[in-house]
C-alpha positions as CSV (number, residue, x, y, z in Angstrom):
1,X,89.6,86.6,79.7
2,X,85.9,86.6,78.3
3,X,85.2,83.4,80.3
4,X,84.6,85.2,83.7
5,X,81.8,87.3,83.1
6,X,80.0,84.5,81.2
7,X,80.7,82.6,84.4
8,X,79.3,85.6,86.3
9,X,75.7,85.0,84.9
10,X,75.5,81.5,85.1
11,X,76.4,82.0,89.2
12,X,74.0,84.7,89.2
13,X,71.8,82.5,88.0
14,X,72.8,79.8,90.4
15,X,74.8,77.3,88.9
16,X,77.3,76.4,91.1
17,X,78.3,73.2,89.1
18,X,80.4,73.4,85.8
19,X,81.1,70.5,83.5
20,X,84.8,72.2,81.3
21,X,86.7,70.8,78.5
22,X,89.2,72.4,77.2
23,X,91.0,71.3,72.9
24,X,92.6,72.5,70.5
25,X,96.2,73.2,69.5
26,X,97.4,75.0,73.0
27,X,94.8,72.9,75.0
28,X,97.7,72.9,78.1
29,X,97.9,76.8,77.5
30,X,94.0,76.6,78.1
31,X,94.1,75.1,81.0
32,X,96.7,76.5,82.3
33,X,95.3,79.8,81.7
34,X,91.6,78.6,83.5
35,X,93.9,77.5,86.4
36,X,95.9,80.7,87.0
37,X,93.2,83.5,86.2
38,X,89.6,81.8,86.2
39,X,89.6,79.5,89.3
40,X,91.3,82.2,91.5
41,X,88.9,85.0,90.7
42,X,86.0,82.9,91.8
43,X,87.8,81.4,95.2
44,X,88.4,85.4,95.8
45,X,85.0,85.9,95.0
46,X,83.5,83.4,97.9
47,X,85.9,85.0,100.7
């Protein structure tokens, strides 16, 4: 959840390029997470 506005500057910025890795213990959680909330809040964004 505190990943999107981070995000927000960098585009702001304009980077349009990210390099992600995800670890840890839940690192399927993580990207599972990035896949359902991240990624379709910025394709929403670009409409």
């Amino acid at each position: 959840d505190d990943i999107i506005p981070i995000f927000e500057r960098f585009v702001k910025a304009g980077v349009n390029h990210f390099v992600i890795r995800f670890w840890g213990k839940n690192y399927f959680g993580s990207i599972d997470k990035f896949a359902t909330h991240v990624i379709p809040y910025f394709k929403e964004q670009n409409k």
